[in-house]
N, CA, C and O atoms as a DFTB+ gen file, in Angstrom:
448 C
 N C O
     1  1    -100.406     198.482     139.141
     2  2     -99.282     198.665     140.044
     3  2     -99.822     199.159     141.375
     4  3    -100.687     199.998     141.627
     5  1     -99.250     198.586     141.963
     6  2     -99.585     199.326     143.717
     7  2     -98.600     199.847     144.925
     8  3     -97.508     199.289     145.028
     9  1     -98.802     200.459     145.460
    10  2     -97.765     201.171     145.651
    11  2     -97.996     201.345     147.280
    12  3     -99.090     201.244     147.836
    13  1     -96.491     201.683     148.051
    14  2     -96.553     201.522     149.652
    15  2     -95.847     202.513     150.087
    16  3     -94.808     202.632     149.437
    17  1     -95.991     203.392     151.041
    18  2     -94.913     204.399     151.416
    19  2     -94.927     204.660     152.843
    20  3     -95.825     204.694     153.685
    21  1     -93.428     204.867     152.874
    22  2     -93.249     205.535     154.684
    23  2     -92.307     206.202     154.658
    24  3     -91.443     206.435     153.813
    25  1     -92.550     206.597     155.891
    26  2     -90.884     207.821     155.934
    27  2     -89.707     207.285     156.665
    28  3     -89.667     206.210     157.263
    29  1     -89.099     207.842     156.590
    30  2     -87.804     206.675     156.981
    31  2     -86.589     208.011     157.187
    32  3     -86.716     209.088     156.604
    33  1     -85.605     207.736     157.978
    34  2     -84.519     208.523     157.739
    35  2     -83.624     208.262     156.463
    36  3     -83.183     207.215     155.989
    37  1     -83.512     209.567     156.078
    38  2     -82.840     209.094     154.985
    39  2     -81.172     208.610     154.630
    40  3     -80.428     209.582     154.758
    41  1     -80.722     207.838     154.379
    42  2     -79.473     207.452     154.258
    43  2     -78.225     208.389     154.180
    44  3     -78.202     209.417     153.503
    45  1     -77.133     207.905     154.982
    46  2     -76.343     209.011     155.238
    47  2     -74.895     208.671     154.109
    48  3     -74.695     207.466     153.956
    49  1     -74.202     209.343     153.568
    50  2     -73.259     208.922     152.386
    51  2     -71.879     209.490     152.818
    52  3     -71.835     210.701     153.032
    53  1     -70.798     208.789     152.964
    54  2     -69.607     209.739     153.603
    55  2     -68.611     209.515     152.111
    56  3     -68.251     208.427     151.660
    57  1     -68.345     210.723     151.602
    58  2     -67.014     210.338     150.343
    59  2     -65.822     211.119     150.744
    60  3     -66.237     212.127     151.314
    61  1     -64.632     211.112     150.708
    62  2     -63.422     211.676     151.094
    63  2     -62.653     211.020     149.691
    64  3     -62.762     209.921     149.148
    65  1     -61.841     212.214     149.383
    66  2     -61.233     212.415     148.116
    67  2     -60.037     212.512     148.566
    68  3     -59.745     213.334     149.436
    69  1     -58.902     211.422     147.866
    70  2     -57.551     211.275     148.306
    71  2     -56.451     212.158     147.394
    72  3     -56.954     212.868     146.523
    73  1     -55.439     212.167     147.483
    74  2     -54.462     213.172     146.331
    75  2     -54.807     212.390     145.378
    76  3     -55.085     211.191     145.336
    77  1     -54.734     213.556     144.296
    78  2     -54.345     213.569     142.992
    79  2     -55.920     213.298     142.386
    80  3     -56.036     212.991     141.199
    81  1     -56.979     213.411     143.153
    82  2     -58.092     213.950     142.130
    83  2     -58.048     215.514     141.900
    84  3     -57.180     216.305     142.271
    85  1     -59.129     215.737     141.241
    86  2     -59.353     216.703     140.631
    87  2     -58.194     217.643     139.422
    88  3     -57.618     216.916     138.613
    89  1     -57.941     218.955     139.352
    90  2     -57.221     219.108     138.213
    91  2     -55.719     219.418     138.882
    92  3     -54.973     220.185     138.274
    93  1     -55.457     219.056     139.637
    94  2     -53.875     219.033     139.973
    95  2     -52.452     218.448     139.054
    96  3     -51.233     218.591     139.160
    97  1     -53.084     217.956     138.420
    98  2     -51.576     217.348     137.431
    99  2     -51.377     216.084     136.936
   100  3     -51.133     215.600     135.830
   101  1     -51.622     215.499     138.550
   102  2     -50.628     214.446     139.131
   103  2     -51.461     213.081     138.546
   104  3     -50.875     212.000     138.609
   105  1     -52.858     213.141     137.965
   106  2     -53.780     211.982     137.376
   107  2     -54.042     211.578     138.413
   108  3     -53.432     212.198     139.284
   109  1     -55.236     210.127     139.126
   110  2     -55.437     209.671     139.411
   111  2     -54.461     208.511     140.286
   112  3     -53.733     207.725     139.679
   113  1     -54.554     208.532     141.625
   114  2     -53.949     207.985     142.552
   115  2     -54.916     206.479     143.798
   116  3     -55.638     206.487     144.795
   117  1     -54.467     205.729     143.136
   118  2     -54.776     204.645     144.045
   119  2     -54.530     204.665     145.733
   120  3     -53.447     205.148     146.062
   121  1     -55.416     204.192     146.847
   122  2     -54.863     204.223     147.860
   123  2     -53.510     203.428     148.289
   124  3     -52.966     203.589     149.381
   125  1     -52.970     202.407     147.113
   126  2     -51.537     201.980     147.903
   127  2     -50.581     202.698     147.090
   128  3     -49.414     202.325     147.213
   129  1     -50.824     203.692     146.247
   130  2     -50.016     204.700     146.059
   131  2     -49.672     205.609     147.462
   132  3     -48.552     206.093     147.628
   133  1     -50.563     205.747     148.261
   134  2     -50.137     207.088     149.013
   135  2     -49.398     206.655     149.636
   136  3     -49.116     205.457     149.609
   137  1     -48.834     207.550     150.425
   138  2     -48.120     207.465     151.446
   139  2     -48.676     206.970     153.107
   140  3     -49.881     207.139     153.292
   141  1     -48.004     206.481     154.092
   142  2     -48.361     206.349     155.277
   143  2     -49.357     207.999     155.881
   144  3     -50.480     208.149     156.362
   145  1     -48.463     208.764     155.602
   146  2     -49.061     209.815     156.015
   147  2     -50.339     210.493     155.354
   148  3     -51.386     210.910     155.849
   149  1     -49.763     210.438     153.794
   150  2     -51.481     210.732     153.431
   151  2     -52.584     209.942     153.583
   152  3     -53.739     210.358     153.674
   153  1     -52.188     208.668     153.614
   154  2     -53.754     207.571     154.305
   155  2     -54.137     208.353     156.082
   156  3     -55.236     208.726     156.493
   157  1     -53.316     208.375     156.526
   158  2     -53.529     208.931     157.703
   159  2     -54.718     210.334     157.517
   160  3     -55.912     210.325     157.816
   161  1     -54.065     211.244     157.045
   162  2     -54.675     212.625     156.665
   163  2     -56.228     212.209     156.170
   164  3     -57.260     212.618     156.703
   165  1     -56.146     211.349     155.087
   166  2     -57.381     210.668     154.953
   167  2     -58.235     210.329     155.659
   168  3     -59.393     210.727     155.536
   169  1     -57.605     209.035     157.086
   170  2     -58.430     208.463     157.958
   171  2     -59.191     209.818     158.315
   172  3     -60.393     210.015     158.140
   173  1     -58.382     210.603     158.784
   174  2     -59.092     211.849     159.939
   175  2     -59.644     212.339     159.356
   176  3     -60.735     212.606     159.859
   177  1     -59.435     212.839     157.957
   178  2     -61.056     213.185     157.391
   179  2     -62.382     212.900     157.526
   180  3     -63.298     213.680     157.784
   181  1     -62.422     211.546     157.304
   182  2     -63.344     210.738     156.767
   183  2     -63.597     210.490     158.330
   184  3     -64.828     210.469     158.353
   185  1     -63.113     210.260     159.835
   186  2     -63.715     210.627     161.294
   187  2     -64.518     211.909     161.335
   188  3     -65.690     212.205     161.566
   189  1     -63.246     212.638     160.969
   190  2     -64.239     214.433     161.040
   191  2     -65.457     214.252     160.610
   192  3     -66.467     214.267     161.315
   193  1     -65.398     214.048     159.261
   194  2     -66.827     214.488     158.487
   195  2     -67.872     213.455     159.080
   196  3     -69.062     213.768     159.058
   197  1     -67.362     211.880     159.766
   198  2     -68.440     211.151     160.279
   199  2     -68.712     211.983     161.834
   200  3     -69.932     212.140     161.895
   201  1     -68.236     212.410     162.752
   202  2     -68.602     213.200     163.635
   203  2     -69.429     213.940     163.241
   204  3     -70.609     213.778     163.551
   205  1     -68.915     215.193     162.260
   206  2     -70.080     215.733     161.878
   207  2     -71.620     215.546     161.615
   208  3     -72.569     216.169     162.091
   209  1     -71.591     214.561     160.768
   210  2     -72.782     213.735     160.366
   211  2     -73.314     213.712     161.276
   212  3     -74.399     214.290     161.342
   213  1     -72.709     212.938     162.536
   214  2     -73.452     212.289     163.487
   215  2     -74.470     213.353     164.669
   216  3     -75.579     213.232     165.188
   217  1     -73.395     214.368     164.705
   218  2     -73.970     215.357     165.250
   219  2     -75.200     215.989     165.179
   220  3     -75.662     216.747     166.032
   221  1     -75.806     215.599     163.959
   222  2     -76.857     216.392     163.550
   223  2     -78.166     215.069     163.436
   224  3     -77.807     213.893     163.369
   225  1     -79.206     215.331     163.429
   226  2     -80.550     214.235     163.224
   227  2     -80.573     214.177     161.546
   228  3     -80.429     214.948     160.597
   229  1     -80.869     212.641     161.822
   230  2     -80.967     212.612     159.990
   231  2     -82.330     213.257     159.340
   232  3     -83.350     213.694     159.875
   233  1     -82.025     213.166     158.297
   234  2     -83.633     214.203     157.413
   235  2     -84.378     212.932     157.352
   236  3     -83.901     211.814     157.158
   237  1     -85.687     213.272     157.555
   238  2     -86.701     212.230     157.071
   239  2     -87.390     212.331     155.056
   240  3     -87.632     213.263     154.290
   241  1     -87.437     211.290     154.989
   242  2     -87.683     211.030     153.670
   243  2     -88.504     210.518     153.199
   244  3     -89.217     210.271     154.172
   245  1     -89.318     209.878     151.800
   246  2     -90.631     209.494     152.052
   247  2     -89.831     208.392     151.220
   248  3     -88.973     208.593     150.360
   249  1     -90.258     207.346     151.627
   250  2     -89.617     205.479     151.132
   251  2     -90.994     205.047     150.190
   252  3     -92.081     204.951     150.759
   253  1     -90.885     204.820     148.865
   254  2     -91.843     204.252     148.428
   255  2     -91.292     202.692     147.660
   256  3     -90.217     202.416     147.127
   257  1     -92.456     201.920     147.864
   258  2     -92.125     200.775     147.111
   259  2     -93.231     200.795     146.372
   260  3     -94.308     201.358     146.569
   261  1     -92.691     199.833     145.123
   262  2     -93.853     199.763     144.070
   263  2     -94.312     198.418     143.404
   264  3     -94.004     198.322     142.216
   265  1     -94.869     197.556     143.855
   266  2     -95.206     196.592     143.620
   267  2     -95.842     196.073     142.094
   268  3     -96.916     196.579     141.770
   269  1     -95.305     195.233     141.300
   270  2     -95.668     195.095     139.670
   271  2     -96.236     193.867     139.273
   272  3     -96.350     193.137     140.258
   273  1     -96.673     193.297     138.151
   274  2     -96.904     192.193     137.885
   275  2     -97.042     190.951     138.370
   276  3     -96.343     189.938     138.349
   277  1     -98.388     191.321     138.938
   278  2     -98.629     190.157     139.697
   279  2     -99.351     189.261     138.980
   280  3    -100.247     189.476     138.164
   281  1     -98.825     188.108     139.403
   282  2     -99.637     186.653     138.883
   283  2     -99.938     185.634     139.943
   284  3     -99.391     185.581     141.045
   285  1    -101.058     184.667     139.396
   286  2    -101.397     183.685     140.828
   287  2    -100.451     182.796     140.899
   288  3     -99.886     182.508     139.844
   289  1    -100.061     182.176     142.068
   290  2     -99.384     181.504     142.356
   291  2     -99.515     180.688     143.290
   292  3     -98.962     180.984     144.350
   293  1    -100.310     179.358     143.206
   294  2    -100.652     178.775     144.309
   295  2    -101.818     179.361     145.035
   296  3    -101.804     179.418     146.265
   297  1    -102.618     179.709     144.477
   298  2    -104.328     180.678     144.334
   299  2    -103.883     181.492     145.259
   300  3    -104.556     181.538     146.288
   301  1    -102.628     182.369     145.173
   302  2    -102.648     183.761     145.747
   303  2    -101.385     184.386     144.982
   304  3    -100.299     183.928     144.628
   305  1    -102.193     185.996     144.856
   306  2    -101.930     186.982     143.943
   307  2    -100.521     186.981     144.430
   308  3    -100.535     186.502     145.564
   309  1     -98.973     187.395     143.974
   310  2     -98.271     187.511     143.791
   311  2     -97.613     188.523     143.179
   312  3     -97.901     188.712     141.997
   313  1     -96.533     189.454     143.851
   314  2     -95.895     190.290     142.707
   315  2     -94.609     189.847     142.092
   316  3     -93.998     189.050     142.804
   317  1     -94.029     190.151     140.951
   318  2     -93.324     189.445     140.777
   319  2     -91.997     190.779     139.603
   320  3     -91.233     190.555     138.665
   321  1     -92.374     192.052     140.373
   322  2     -91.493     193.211     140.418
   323  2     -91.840     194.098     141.158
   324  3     -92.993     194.529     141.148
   325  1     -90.828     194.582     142.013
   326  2     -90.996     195.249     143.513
   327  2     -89.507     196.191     143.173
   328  3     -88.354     195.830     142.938
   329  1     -90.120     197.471     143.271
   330  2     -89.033     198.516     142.882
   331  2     -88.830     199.683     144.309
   332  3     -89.664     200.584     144.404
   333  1     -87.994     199.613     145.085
   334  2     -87.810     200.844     145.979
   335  2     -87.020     202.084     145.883
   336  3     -85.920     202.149     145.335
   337  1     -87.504     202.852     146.325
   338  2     -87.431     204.436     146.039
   339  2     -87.460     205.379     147.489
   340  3     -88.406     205.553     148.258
   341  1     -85.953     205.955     147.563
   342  2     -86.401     207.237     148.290
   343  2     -86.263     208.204     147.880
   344  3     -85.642     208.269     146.819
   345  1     -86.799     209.526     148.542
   346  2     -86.506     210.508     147.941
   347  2     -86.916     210.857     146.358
   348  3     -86.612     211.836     145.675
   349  1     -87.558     209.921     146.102
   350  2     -87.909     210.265     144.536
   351  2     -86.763     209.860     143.739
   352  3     -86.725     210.339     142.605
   353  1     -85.601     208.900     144.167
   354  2     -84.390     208.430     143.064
   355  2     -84.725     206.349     143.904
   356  3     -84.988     205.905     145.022
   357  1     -84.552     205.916     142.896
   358  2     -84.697     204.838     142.898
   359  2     -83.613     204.096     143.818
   360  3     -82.640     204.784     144.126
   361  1     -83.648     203.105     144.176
   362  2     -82.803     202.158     145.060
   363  2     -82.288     200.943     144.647
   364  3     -81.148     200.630     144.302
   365  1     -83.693     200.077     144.771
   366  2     -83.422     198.803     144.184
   367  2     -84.457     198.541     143.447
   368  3     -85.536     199.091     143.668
   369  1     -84.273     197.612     142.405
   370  2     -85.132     196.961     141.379
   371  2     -84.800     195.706     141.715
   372  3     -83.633     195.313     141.727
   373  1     -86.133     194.757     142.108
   374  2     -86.364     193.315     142.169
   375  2     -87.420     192.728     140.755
   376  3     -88.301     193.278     140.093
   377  1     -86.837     191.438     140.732
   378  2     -87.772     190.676     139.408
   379  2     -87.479     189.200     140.150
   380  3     -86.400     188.636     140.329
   381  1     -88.589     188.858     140.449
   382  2     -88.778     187.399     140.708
   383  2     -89.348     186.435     139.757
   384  3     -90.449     186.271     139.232
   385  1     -88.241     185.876     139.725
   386  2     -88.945     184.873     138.655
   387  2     -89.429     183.152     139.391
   388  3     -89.820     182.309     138.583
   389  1     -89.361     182.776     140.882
   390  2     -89.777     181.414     141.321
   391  2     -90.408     181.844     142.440
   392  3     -89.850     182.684     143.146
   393  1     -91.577     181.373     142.754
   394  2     -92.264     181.341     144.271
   395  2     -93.187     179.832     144.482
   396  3     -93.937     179.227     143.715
   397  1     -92.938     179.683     145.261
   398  2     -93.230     178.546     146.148
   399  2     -93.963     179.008     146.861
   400  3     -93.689     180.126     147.298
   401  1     -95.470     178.204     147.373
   402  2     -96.109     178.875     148.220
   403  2     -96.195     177.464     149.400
   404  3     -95.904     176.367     148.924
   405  1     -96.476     177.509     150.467
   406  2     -95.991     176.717     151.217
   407  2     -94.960     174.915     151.075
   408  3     -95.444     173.806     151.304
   409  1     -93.984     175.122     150.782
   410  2     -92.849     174.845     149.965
   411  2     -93.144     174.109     151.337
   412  3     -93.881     174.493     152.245
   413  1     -91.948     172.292     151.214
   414  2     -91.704     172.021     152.739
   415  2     -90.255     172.007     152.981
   416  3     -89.280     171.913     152.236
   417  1     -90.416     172.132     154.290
   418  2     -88.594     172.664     154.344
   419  2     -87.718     171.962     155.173
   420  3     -87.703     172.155     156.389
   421  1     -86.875     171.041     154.526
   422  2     -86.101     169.848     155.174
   423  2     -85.575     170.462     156.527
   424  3     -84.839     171.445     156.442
   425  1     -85.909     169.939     157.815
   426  2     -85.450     169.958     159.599
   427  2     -84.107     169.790     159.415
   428  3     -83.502     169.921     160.479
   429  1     -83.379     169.542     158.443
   430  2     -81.992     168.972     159.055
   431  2     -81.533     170.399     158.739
   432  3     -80.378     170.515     159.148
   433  1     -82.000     171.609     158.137
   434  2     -81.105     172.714     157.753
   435  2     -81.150     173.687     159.212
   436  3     -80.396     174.577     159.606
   437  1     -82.226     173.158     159.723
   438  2     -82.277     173.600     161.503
   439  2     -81.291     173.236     162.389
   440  3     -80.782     174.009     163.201
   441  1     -80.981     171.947     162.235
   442  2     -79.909     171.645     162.828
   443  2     -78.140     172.386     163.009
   444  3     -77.325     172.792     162.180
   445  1     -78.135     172.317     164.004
   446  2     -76.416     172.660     164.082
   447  2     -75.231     171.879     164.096
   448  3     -74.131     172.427     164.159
């Protein structure tokens, strides 16, 4: 396995919680349950807390990818699972299963 890393800012996550989560009573509430006004109350949340965010510099993070099972392919090495990671929690998992190595590529898909 081989492995690649950089730092990167790390991704920013905005969640805003509408009525009727948590232990209030009322169960679970869809957004075309609410009302005009509580979507509203909502919107401005979910501005606030993105202002906030914005206000501040994002944290830097260390981005690793991890490159797996490589095989030849057209007499060059190939990986053929590529896993990314920040922060030490995973992201995405890739598995390739077709590569083409200089493949030819029909002109008419250039066209407009």
């Amino acid at each position: 396995m081989d492995v690649g890393t950089y730092q990167g800012p790390q991704p920013r996550m905005v969640t805003v919680g509408g009525p009727g989560r948590g232990g209030d009573g009322r169960g679970q509430r869809g957004q075309r349950d609410m009302t005009d006004e509580e979507r509203k109350k909502l919107r401005e949340a979910a501005e606030k807390q993105m202002q906030e965010i914005q206000k501040e510099p994002p944290a830097l993070v260390e981005f690793t990818v991890f490159f797996d099972d490589w095989r030849e392919v057209g007499g060059l090495k190939f990986p053929h699972k590529l896993r990314r990671a920040s922060g030490g929690t995973t992201n995405e998992e890739w598995t390739i299963n077709k590569v083409k190595v200089n493949s030819k590529i029909d002109q008419k898909k250039f066209e407009g």
